[in-house]
BALOBA-1460 file (C-alpha; in Angstrom, 3 decimals):
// residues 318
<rec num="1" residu="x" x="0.000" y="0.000" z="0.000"/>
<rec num="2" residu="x" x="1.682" y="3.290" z="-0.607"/>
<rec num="3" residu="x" x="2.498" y="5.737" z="1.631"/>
<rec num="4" residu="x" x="-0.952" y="8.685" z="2.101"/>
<rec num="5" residu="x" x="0.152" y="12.162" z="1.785"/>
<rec num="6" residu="x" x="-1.553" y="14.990" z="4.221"/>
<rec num="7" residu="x" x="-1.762" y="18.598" z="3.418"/>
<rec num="8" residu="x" x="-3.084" y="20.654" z="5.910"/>
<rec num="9" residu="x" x="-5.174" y="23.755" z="4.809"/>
<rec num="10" residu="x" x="-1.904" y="25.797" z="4.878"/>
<rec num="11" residu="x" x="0.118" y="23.974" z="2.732"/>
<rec num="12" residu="x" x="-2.819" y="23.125" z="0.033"/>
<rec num="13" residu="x" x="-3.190" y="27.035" z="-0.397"/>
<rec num="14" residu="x" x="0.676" y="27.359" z="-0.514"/>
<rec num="15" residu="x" x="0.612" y="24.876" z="-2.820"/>
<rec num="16" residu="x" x="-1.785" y="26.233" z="-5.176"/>
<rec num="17" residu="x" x="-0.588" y="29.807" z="-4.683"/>
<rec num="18" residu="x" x="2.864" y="28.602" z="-5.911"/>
<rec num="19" residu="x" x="1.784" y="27.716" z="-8.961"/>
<rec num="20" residu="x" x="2.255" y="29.833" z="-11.831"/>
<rec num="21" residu="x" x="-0.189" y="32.169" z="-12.967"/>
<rec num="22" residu="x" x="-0.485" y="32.862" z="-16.946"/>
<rec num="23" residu="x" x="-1.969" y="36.068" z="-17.817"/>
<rec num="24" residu="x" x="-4.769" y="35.744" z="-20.518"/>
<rec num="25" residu="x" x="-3.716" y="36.800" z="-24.031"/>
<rec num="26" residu="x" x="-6.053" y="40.160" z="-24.957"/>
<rec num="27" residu="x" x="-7.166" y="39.896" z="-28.266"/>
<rec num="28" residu="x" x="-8.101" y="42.723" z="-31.700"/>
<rec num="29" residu="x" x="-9.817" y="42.148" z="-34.344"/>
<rec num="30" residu="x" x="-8.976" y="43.912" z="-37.406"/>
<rec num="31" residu="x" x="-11.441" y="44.577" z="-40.176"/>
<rec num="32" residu="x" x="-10.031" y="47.064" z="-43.452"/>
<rec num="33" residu="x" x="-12.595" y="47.642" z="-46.496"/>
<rec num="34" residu="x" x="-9.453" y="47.099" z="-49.263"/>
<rec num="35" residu="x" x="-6.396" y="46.336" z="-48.962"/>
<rec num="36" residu="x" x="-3.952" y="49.185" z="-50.350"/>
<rec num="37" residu="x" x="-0.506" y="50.824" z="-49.349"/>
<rec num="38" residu="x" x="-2.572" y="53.618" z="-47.187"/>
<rec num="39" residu="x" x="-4.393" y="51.630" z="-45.350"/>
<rec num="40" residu="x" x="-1.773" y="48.498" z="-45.159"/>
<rec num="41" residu="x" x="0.200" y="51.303" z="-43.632"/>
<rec num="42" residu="x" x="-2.523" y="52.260" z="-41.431"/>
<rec num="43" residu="x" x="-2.786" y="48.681" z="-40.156"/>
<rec num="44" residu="x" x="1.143" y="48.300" z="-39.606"/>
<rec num="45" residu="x" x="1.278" y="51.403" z="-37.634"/>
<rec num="46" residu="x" x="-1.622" y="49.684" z="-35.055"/>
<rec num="47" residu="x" x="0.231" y="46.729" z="-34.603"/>
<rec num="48" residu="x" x="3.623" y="48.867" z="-34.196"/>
<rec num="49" residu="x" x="2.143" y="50.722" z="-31.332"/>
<rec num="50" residu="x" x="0.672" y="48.015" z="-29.807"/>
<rec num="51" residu="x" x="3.709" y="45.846" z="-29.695"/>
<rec num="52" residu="x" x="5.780" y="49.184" z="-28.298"/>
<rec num="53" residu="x" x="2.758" y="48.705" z="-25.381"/>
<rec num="54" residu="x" x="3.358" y="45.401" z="-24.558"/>
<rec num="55" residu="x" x="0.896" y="43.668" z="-26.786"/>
<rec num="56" residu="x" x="2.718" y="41.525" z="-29.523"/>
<rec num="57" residu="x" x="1.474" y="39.236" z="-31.621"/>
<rec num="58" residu="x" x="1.540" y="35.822" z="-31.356"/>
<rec num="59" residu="x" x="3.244" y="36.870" z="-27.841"/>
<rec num="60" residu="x" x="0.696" y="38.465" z="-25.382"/>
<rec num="61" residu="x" x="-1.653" y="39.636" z="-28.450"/>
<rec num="62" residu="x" x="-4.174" y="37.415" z="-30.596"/>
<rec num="63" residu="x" x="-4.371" y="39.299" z="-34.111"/>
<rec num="64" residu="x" x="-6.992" y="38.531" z="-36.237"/>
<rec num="65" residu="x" x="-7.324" y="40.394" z="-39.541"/>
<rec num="66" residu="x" x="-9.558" y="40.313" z="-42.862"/>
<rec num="67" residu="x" x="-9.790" y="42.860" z="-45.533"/>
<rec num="68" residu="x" x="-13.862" y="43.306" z="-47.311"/>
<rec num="69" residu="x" x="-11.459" y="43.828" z="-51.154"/>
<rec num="70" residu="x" x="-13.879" y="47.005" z="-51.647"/>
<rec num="71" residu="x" x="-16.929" y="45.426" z="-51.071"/>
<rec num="72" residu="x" x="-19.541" y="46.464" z="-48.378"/>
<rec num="73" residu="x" x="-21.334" y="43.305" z="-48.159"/>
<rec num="74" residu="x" x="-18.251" y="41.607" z="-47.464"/>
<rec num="75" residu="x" x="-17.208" y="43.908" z="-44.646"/>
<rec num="76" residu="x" x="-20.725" y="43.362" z="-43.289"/>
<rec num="77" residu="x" x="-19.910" y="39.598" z="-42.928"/>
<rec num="78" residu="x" x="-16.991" y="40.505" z="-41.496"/>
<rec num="79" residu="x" x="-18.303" y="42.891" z="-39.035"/>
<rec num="80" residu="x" x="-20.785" y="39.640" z="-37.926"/>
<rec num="81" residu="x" x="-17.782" y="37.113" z="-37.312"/>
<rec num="82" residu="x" x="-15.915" y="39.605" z="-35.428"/>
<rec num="83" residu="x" x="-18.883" y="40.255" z="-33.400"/>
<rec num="84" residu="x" x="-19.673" y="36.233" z="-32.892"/>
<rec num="85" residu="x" x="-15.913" y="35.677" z="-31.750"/>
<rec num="86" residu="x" x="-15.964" y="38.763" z="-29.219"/>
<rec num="87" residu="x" x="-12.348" y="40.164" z="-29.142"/>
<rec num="88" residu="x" x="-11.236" y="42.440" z="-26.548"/>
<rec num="89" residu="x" x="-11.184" y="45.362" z="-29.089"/>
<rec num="90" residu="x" x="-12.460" y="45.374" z="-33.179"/>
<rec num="91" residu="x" x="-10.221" y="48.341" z="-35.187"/>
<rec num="92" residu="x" x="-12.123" y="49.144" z="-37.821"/>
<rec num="93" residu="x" x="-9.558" y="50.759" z="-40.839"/>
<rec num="94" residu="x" x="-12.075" y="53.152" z="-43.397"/>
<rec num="95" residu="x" x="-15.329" y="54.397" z="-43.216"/>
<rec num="96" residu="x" x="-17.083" y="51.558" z="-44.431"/>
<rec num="97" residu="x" x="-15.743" y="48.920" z="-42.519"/>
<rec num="98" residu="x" x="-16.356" y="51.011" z="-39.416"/>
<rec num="99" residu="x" x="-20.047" y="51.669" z="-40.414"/>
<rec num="100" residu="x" x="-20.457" y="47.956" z="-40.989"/>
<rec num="101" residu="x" x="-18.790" y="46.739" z="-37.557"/>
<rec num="102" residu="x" x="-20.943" y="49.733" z="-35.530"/>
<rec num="103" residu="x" x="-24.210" y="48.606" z="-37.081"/>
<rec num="104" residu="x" x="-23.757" y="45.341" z="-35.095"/>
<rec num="105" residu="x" x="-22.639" y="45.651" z="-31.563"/>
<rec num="106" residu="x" x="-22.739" y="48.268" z="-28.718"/>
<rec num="107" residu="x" x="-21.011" y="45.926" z="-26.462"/>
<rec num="108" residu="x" x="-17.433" y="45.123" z="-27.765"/>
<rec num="109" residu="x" x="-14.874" y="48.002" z="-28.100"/>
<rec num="110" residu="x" x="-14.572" y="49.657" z="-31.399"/>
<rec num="111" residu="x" x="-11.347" y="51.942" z="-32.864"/>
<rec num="112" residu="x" x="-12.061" y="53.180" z="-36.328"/>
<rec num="113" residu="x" x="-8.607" y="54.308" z="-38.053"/>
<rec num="114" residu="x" x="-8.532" y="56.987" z="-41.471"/>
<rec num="115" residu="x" x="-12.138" y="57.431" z="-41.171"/>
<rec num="116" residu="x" x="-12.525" y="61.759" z="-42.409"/>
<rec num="117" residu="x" x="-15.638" y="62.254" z="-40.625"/>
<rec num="118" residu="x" x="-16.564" y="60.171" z="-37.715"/>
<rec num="119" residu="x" x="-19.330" y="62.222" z="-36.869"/>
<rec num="120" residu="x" x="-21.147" y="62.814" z="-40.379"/>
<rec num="121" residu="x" x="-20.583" y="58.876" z="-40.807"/>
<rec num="122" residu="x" x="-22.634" y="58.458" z="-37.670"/>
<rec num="123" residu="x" x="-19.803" y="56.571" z="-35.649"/>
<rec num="124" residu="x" x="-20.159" y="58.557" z="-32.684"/>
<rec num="125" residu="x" x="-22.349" y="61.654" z="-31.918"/>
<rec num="126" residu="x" x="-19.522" y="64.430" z="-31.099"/>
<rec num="127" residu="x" x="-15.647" y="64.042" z="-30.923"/>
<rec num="128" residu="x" x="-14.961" y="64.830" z="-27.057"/>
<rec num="129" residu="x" x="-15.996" y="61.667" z="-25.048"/>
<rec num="130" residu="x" x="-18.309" y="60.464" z="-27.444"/>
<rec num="131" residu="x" x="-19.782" y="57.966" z="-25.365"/>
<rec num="132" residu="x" x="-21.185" y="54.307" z="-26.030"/>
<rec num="133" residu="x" x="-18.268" y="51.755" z="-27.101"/>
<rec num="134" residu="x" x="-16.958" y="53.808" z="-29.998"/>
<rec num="135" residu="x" x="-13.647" y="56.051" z="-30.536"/>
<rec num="136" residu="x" x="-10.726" y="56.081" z="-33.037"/>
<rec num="137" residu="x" x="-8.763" y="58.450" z="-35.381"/>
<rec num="138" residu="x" x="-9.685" y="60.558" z="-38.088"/>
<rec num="139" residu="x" x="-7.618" y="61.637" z="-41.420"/>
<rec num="140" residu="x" x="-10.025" y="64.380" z="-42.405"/>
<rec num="141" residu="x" x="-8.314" y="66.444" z="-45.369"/>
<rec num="142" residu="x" x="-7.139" y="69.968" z="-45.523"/>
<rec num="143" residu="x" x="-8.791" y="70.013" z="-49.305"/>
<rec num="144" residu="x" x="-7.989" y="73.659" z="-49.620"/>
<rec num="145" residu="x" x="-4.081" y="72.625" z="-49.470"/>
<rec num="146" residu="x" x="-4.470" y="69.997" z="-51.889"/>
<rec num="147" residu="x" x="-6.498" y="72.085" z="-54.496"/>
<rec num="148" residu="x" x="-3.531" y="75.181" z="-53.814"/>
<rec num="149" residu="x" x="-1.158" y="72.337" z="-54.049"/>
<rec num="150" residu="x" x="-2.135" y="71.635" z="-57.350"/>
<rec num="151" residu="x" x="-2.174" y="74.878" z="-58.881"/>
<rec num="152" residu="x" x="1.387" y="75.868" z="-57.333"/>
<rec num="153" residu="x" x="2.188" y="72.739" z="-59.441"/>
<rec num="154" residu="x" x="0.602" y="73.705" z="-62.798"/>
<rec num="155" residu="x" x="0.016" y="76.645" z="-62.838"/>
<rec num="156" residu="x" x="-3.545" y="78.519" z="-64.201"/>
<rec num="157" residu="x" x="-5.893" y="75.613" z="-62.783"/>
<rec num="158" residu="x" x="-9.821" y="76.716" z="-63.251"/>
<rec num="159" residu="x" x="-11.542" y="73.620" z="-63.237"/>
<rec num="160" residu="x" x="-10.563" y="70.425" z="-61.091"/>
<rec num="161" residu="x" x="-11.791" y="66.957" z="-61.849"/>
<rec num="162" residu="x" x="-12.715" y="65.247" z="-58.601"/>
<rec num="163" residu="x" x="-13.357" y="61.165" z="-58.988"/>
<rec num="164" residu="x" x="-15.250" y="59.454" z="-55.945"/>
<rec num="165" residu="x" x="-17.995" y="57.009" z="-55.007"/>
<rec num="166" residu="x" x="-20.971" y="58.626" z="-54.438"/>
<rec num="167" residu="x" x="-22.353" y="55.615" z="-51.641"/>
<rec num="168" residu="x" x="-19.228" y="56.077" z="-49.518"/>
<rec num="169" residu="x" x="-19.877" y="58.834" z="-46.796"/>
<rec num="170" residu="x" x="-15.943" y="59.902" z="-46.042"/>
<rec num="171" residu="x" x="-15.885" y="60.514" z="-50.303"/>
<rec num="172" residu="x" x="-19.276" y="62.896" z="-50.334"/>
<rec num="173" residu="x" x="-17.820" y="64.729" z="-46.912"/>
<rec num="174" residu="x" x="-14.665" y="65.114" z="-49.304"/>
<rec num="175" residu="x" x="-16.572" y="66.510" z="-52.595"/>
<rec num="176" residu="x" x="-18.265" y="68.902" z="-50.561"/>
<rec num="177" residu="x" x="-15.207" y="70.504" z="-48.909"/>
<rec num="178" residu="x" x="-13.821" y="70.943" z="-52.185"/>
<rec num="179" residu="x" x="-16.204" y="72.208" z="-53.439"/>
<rec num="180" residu="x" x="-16.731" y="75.437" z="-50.425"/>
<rec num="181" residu="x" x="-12.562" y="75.631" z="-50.862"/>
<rec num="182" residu="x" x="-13.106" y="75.484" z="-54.264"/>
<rec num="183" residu="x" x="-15.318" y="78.228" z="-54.453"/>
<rec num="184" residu="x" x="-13.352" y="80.561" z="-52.243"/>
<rec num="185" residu="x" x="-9.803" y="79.530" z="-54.379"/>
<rec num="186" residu="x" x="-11.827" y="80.674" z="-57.507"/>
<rec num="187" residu="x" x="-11.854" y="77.217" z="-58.981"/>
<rec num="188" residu="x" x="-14.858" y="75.381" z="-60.034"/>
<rec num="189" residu="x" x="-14.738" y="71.257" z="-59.225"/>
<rec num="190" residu="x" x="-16.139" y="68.896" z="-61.746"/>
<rec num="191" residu="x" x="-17.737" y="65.709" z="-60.214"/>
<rec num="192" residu="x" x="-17.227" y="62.098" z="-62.021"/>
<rec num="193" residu="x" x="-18.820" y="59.515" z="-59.709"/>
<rec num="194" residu="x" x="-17.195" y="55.667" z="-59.300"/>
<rec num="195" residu="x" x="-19.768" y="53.841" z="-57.772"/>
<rec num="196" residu="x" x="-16.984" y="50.569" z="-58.384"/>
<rec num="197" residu="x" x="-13.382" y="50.099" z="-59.014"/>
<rec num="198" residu="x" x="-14.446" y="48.999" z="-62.463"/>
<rec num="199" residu="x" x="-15.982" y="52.308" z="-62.635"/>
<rec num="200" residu="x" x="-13.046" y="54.688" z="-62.045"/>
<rec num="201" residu="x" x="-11.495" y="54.268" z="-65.297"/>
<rec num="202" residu="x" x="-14.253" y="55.726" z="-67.414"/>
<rec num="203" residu="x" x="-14.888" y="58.201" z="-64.704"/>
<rec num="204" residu="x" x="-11.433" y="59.303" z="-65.461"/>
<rec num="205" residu="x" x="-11.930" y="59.690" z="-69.302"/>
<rec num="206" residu="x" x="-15.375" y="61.335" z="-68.908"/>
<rec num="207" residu="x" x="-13.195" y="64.348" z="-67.515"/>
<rec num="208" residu="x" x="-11.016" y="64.333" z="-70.533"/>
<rec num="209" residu="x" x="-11.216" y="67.845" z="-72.353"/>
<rec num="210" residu="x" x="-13.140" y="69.694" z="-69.306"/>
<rec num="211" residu="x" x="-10.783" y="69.997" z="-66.715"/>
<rec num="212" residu="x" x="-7.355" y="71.470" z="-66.330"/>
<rec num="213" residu="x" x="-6.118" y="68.233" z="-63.998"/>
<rec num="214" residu="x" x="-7.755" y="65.824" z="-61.982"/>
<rec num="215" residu="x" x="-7.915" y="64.687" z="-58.291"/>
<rec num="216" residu="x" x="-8.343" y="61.883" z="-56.533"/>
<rec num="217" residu="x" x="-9.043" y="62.596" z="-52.855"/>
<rec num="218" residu="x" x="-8.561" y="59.982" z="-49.709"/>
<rec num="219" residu="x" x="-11.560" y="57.613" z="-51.796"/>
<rec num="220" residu="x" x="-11.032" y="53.790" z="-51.155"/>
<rec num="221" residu="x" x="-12.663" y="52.792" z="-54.335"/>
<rec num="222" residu="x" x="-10.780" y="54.675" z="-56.687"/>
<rec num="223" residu="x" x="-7.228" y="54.353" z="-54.914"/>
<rec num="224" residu="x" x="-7.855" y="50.758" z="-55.499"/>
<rec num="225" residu="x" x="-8.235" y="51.169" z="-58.917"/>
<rec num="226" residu="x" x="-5.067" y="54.757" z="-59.378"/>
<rec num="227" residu="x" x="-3.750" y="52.704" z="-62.089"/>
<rec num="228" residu="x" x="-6.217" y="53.405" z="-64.204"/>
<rec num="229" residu="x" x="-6.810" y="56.955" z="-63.197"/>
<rec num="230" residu="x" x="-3.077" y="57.327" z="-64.511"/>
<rec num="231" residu="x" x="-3.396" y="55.832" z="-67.754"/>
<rec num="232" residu="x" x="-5.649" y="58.004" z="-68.798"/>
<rec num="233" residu="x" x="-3.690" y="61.419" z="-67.640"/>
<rec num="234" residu="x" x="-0.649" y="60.317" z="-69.326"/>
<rec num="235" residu="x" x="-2.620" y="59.677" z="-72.736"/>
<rec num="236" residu="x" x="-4.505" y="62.948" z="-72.382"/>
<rec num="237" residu="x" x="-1.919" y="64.693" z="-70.978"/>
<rec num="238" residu="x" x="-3.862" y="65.484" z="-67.757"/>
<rec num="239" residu="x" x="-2.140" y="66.358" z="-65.012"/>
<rec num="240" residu="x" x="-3.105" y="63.517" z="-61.568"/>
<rec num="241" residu="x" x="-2.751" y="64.371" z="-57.860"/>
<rec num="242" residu="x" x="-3.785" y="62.662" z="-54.930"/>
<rec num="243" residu="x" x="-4.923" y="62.887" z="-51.600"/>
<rec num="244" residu="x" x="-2.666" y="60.094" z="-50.253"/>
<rec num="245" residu="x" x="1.341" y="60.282" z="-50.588"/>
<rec num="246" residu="x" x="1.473" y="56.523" z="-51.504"/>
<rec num="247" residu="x" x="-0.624" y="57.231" z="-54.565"/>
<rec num="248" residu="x" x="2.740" y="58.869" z="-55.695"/>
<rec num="249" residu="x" x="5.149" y="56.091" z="-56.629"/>
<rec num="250" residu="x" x="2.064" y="54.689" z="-58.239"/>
<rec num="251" residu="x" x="1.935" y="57.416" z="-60.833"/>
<rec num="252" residu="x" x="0.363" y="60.709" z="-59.227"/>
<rec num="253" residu="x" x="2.427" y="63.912" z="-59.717"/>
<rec num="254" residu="x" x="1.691" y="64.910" z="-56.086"/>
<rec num="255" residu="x" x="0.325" y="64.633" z="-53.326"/>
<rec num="256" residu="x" x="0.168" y="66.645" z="-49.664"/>
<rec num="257" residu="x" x="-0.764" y="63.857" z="-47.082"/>
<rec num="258" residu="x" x="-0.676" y="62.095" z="-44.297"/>
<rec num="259" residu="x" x="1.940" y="59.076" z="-43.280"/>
<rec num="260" residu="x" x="-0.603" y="56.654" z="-42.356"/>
<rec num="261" residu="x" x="1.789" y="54.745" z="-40.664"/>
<rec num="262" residu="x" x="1.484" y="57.596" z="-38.092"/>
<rec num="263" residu="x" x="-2.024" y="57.682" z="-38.118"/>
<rec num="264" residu="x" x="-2.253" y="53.917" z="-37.658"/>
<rec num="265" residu="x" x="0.103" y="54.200" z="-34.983"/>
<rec num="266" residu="x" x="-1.807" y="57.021" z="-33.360"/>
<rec num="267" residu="x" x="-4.665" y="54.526" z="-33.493"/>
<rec num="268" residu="x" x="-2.615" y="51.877" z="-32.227"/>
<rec num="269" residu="x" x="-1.917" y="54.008" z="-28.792"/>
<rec num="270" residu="x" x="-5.953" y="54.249" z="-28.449"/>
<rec num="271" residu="x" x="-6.301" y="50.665" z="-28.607"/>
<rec num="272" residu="x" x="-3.504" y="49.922" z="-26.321"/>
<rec num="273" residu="x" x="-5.268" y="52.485" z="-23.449"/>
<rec num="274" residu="x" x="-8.670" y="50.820" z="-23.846"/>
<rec num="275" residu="x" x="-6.921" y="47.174" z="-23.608"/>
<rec num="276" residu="x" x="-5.775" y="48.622" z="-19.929"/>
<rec num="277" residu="x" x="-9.253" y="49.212" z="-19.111"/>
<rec num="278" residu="x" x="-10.083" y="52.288" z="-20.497"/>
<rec num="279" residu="x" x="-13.432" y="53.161" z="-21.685"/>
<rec num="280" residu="x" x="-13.810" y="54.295" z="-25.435"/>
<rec num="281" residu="x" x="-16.477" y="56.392" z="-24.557"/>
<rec num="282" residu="x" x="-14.709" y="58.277" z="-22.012"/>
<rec num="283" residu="x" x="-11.729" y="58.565" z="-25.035"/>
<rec num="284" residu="x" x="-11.625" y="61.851" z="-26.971"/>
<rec num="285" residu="x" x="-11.562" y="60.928" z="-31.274"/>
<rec num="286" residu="x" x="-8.268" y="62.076" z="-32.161"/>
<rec num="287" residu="x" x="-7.584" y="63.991" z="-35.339"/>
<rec num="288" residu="x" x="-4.102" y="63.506" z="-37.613"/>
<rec num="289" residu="x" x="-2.536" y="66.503" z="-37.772"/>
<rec num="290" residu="x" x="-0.854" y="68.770" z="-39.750"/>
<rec num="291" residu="x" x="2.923" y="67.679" z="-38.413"/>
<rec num="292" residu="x" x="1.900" y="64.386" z="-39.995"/>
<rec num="293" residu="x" x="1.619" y="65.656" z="-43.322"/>
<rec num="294" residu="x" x="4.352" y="65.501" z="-46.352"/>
<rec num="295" residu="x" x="4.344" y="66.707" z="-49.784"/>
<rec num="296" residu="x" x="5.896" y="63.944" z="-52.135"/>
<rec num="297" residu="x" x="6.558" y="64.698" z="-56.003"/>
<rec num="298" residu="x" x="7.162" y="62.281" z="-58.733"/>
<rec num="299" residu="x" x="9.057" y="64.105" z="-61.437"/>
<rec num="300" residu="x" x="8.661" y="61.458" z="-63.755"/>
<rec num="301" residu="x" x="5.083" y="61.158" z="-63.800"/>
<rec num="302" residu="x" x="4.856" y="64.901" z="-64.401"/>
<rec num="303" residu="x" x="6.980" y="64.310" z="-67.534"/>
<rec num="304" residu="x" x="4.609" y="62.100" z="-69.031"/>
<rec num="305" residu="x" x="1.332" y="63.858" z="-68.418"/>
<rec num="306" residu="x" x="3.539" y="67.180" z="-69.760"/>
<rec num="307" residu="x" x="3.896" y="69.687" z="-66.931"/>
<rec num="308" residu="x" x="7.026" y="70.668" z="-65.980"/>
<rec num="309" residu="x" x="7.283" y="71.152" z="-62.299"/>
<rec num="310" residu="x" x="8.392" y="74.672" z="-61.081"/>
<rec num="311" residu="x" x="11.513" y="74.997" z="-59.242"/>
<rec num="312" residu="x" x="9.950" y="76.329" z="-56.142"/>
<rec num="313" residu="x" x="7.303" y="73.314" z="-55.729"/>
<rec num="314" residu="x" x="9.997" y="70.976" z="-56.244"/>
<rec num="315" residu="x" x="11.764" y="72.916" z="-53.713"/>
<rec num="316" residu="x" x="9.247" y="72.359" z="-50.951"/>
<rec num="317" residu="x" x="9.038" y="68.437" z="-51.595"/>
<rec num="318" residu="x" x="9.478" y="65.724" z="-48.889"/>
């Protein structure tokens, strides 16, 4: 018979108190509306700052992440697995995808990240402690600087092409500051509506021959589709900007924005305080701001759509 081993009531809770205890892994969900370098940027710059908080991936963090490739029902699927698997926090990257994931729980933690206007979106009812289970970081645009931007670049600008989708909220908020800036800058804005990435291409050429150059603001749709947008300035000779600086390398003369690393990162730092217990109500929205801004040039894909940049711009690039 072996040996019976007593514990008395002192050494069973020393025992049990010795033993090692694991901390539970938190856990973000990550939902983007289509995957390009802005917003891929966006999403490495939450994961940066959450890591430089003590949250890490595959370490003391569980990181799940799906992108809706541009299309709203997907995000809406999305938003209703995310919801079913209950992370600690859901960061919501774009308008869309943060309309989607808001329109299904009230409960679970949501960030949106690059969303222009939070508030005209109907994310959260006013930026200072906006209350419920909703905060995050907006990119809203200083249109005014991008429309001067473009004639310090050409030179003699009266009408500007705009190209947007009409059904997504942050593009209409967009369209209509350009237009009031527009209006004060003595330009006149000429609308060509992409309801679809398939779309963006003829909404370029239907600009062709009425506008002195064409931009394409912070618009998820047609920054999936720039290519295209491109194509059709070189051809015509139409001068291109954009609202976001990684639109550059892909063909854009210009463009005056924001490193959405930072503003992913910024967004990052929100998650991080609400995964220490803070509530997102009680969390002001932040706003990008100016210091994150940078005015990139590409010299080459000015020589192809035929403007020659003047020194002075060229002077002033990042």
């Amino acid at each position: 018979m072996k040996p019976l081993l007593l514990l008395s009531a002192a050494g069973l809770a020393f025992a049990f108190s010795a033993a090692p205890v694991m901390a539970e892994n938190k856990s973000v969900a990550i939902t983007q509306i289509v995957e390009h370098p802005a917003l891929d940027a966006a999403r490495k710059g939450v994961q940066d700052a959450l890591a430089a908080d003590g949250f890490t991936v595959g370490d003391t963090l569980d990181w799940t992440y799906e992108s809706a490739q541009g299309n709203g029902a997907t995000a809406a699927q999305i938003a209703n697995k995310f919801v079913g698997e209950e992370p600690d926090v859901i960061v919501a990257i774009a308008t869309p995808s943060a309309q989607a994931v808001v329109a299904k729980t009230s409960d679970i933690p949501i960030v949106f990240s690059a969303v222009t206007d939070p508030i005209a979106a109907k994310l959260v009812p006013q930026a200072e402690k906006p209350g419920g289970n909703v905060t995050g970081v907006s990119d809203l645009t200083p249109v005014g600087l991008h429309l001067s931007m473009i004639d310090d670049a050409v030179g003699g600008v009266e009408k500007i092409g705009v190209i947007y989708n009409p059904g997504e909220a942050n593009s209409q908020v967009l369209v209509d500051l350009a237009k009031s800036e527009a209006a004060q800058l003595g330009y006149e804005i000429v609308e060509a509506g992409a309801p679809r990435s398939a779309d963006v291409k003829a909404a370029a050429e239907s600009l062709v021959g009425k506008v002195d150059a064409i931009y394409v603001p912070t618009d998820n749709t047609v920054v999936s589709a720039f290519e295209s947008v491109v194509r059709v300035g070189e051809q015509a000779k139409l001068p291109v900007f954009a609202g976001d600086t990684d639109s550059v390398s892909r063909g854009a003369i210009a463009a005056l924005g924001f490193d959405y690393y930072q503003v992913g990162y910024k967004t990052g730092e929100v998650v991080a305080r609400i995964l220490k217990g803070e509530n997102p109500g009680d969390i002001d929205v932040q706003y990008a701001s100016l210091g994150m801004m940078s005015l990139v040039v590409n010299k080459e894909a000015a020589e192809k759509m035929g403007v020659e940049l003047p020194e002075e711009f060229l002077a002033k690039a990042q």
